[in-house]
C-alpha positions in Angstrom: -11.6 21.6 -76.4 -12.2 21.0 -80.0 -15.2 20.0 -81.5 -15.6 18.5 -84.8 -17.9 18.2 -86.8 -20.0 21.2 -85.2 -21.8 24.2 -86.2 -23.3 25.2 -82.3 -22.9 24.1 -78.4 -24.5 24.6 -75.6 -23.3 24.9 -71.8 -26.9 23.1 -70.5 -25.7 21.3 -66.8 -22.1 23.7 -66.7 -21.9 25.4 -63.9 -19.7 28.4 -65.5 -18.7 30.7 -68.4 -16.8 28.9 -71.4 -15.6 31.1 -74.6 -16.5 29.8 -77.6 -15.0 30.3 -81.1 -16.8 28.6 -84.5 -14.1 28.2 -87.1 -14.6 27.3 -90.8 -12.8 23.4 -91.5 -9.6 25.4 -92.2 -9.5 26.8 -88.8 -10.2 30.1 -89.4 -12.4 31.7 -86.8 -15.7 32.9 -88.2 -17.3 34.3 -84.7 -16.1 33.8 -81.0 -19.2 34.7 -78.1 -18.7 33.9 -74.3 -21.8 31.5 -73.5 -23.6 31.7 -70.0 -24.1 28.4 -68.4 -27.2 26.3 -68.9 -27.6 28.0 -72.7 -27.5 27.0 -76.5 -26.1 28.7 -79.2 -28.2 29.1 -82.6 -26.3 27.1 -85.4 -23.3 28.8 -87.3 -24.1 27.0 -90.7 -20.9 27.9 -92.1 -18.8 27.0 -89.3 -17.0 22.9 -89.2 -15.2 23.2 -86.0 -16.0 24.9 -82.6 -13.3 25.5 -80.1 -14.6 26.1 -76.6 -12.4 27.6 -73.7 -11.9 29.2 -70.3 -14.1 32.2 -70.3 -11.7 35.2 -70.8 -8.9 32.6 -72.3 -10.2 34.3 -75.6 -9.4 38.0 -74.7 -5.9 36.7 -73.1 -5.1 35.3 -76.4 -6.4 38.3 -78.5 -8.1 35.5 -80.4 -10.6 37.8 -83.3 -12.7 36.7 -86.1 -10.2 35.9 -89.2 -7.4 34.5 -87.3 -6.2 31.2 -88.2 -5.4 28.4 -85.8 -3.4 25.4 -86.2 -3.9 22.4 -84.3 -0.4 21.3 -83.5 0.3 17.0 -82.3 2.9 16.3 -79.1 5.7 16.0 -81.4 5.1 19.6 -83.1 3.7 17.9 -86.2 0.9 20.3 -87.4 -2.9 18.4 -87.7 -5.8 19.7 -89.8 -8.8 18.0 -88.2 -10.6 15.4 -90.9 -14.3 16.2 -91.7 
């Protein structure tokens, strides 16, 4: 899931472990953590976007602070969320 605009999340009322990466409004990630269910993250004031995902999806991907993710539409068009 992507979230935009956001700088912090929280898993209050989930019932499991998501990953969660915060990404600059270019996509890069700044800082991925795995979040425990029923807590909040402190704010990432630099981050724009926040990508949260499976827990472990993360460590499948090899996903690291610095990579840079593209958001791509159905028809392969690439999309830079708007802020």
């Amino acid at each position: 899931m992507l979230l935009r605009p956001a700088m912090a999340v929280h898993s209050l009322g989930m019932k499991f472990p998501i990953d969660v990466a915060f990404c600059d409004r270019e996509l890069v990630v700044l800082r991925t953590i795995h979040l425990a269910p029923h807590r909040l993250t402190k704010p990432m004031f630099k981050a724009r976007v926040v990508i949260e995902a499976e827990a472990g999806a993360f460590e499948r991907w090899n996903l690291e602070p610095g990579d840079h993710l593209e958001v791509r539409l159905e028809n392969g068009d690439h999309a830079l969320p708007d802020e």
